[in-house]
Backbone as CSV, one residue per row, in Angstrom:
resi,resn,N_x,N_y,N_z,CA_x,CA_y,CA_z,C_x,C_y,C_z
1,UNK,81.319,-91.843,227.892,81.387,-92.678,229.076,82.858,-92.843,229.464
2,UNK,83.411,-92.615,230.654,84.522,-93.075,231.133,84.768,-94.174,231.250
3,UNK,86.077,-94.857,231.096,86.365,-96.107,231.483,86.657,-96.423,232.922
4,UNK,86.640,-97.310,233.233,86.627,-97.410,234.664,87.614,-98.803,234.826
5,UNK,88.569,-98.677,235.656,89.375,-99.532,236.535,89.256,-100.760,236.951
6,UNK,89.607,-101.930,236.397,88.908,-103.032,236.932,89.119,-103.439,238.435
7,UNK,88.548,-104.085,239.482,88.487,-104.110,240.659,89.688,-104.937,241.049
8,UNK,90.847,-104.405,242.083,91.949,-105.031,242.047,91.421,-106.514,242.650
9,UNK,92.220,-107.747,242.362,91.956,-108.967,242.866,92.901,-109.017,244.226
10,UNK,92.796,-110.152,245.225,93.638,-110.171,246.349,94.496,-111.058,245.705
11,UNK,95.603,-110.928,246.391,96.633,-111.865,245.757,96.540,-112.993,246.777
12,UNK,97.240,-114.224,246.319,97.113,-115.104,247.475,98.109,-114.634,248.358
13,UNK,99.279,-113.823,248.553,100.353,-113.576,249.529,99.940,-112.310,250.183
14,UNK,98.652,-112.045,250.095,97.904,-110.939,250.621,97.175,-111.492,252.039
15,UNK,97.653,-110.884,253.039,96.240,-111.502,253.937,94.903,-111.204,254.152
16,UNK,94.305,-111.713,254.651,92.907,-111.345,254.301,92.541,-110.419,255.154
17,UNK,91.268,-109.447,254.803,91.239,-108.283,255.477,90.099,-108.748,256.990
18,UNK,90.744,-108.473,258.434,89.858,-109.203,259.210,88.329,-108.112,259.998
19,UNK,87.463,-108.977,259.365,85.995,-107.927,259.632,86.000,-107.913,261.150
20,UNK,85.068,-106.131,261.161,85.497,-105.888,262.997,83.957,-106.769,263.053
21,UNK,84.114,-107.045,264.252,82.557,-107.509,264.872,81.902,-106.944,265.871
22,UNK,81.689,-106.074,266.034,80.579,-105.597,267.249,80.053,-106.318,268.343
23,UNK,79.855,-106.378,269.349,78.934,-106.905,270.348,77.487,-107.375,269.979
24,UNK,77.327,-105.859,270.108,75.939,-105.654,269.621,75.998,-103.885,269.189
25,UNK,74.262,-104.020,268.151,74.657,-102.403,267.457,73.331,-101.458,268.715
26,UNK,74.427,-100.810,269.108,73.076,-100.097,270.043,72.975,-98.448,269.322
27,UNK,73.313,-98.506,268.112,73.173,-97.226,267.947,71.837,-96.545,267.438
28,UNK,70.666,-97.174,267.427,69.325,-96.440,267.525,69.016,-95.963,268.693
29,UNK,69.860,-96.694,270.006,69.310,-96.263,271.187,70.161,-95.359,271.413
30,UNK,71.177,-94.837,270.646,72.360,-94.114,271.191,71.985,-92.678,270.643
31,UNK,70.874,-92.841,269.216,71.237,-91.515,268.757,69.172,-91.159,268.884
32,UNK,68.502,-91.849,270.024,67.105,-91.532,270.122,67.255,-89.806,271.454
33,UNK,65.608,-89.694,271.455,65.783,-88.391,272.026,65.839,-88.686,273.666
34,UNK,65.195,-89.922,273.741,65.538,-90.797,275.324,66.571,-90.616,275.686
35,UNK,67.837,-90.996,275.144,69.061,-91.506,275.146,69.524,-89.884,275.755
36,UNK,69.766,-89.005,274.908,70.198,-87.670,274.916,69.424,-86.623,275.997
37,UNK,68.588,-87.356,275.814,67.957,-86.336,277.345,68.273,-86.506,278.782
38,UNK,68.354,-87.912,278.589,69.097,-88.414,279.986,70.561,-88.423,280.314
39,UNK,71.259,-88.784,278.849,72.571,-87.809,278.642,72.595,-86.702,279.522
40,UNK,71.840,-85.687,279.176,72.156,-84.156,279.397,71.802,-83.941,280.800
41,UNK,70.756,-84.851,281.214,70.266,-84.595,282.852,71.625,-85.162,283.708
42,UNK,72.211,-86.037,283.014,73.062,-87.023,284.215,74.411,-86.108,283.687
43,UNK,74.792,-84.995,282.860,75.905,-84.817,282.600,75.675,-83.418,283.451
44,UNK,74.672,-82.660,283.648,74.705,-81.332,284.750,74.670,-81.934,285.976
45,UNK,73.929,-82.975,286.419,74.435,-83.229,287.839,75.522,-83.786,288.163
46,UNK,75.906,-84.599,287.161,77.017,-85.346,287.411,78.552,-84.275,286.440
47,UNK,78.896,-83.593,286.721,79.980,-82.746,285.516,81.446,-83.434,285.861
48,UNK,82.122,-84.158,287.045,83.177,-84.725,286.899,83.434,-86.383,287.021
49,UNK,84.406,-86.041,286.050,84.471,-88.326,285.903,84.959,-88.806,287.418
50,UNK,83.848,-89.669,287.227,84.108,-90.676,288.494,85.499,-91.461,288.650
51,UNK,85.821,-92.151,288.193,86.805,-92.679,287.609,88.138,-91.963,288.209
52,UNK,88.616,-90.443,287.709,89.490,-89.993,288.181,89.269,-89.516,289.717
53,UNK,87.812,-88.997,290.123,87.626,-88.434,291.218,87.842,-89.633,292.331
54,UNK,87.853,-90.785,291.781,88.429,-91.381,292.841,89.632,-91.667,293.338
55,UNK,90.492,-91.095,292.202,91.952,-91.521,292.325,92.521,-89.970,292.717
56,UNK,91.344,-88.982,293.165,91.944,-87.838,294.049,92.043,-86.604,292.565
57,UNK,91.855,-86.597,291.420,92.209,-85.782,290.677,90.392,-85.129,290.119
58,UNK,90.321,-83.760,289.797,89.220,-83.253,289.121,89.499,-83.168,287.784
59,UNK,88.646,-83.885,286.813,88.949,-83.780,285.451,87.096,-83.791,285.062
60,UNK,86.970,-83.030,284.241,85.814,-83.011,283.612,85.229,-83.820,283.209
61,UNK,84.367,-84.336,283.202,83.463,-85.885,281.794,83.089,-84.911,281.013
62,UNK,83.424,-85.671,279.789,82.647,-85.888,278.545,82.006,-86.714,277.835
63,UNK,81.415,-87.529,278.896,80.486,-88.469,278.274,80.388,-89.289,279.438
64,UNK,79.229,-89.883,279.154,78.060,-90.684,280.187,78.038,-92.378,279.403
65,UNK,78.830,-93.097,280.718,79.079,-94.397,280.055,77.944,-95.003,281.190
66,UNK,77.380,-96.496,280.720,76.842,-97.469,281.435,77.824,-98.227,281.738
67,UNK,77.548,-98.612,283.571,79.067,-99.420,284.462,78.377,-100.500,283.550
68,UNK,77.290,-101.319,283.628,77.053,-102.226,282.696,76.460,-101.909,281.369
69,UNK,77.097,-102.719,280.767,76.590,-102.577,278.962,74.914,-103.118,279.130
70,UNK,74.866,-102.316,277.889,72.953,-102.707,277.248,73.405,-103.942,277.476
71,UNK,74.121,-104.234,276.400,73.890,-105.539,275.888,74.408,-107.036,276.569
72,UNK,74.709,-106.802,278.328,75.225,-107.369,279.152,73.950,-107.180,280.042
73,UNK,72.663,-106.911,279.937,71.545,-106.494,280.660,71.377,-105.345,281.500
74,UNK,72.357,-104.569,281.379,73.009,-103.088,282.274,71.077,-102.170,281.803
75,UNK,70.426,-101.439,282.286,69.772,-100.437,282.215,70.469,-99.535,281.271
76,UNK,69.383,-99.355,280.301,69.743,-98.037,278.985,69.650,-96.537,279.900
77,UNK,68.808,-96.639,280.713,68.385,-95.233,281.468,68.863,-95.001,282.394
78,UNK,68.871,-95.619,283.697,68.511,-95.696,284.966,70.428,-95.325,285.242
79,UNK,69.493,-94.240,286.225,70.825,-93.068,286.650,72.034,-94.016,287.558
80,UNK,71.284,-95.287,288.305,72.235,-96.234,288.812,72.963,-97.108,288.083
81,UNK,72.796,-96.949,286.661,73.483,-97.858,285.694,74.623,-96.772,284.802
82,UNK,74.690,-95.580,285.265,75.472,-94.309,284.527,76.325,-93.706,285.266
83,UNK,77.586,-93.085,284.668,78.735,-92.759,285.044,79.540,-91.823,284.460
84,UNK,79.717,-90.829,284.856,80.206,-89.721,283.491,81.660,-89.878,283.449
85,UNK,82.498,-90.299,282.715,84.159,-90.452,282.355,84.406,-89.362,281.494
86,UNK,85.624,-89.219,281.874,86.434,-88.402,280.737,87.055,-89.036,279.064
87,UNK,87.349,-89.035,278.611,87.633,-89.375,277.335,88.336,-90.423,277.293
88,UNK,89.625,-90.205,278.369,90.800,-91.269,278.577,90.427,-92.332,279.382
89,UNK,89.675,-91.803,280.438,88.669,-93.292,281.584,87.791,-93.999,280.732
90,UNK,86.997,-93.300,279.795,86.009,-94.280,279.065,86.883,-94.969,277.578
91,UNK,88.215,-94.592,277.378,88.845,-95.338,276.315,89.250,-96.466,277.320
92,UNK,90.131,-96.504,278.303,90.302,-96.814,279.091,89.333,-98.311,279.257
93,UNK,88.317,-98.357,280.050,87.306,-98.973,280.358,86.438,-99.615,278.858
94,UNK,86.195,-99.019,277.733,85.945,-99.751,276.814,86.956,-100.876,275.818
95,UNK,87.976,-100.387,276.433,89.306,-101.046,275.782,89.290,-102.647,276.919
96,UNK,89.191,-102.582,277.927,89.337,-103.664,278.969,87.673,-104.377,278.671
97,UNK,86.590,-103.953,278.354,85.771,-104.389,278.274,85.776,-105.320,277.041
98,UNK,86.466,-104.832,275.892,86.081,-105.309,274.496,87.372,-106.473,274.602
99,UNK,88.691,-106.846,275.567,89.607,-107.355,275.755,88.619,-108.682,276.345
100,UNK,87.874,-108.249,277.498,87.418,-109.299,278.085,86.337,-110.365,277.428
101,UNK,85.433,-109.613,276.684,84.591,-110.054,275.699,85.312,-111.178,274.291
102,UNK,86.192,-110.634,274.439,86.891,-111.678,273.095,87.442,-112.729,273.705
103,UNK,87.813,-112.282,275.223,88.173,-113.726,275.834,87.485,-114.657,276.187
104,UNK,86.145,-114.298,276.386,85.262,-115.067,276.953,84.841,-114.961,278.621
105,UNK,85.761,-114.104,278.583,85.368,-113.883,280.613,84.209,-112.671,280.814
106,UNK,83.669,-112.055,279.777,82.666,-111.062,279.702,81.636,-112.072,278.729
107,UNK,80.367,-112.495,278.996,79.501,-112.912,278.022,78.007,-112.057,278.167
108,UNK,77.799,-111.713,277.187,76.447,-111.676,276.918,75.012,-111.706,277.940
């Protein structure tokens, strides 16, 4: 049998490690065959991010965001609740979303 390492303790001049918190977990609906099919329908009609195409530039999406969140009552499906961004528009936009939510000016 190997010996094994006892589990380091925190020190008190350690700070404490701060747990992330989620919104909410939508990832059964994220990784169902619903989810991905409508993905794929709204990503051939839709192939460039909105987001930049309005600011005059063509950049590709890679991914299909909801303007409203599930978990803000936004539609999981519905092609009027979807938006295809590019990588940097949807960091972008989830970064201002998760800002507003901790402030309290985005609720639930």
């Amino acid at each position: 049998m190997m010996p094994t390492l006892p589990k380091s303790k925190r020190r008190w001049w350690m700070p404490k490690k701060r747990q992330e918190v989620r919104q909410h977990d939508n990832s059964k609906f994220y990784q169902s065959k619903q989810w991905r099919a409508t993905r794929n329908f709204y990503m051939q009609t839709n192939p460039v991010c909105e987001q930049c195409k309005r600011k005059g530039i063509t950049t590709a999406g890679q991914c299909v965001d909801h303007i409203k969140p599930i978990s803000m009552g936004g539609h999981q499906t519905s092609s009027s609740n979807l938006q295809t961004l590019c990588n940097s528009c949807h960091a972008k936009k989830s970064s201002l979303e998760g800002i507003e939510y901790r402030k309290g000016i985005k609720t639930r």
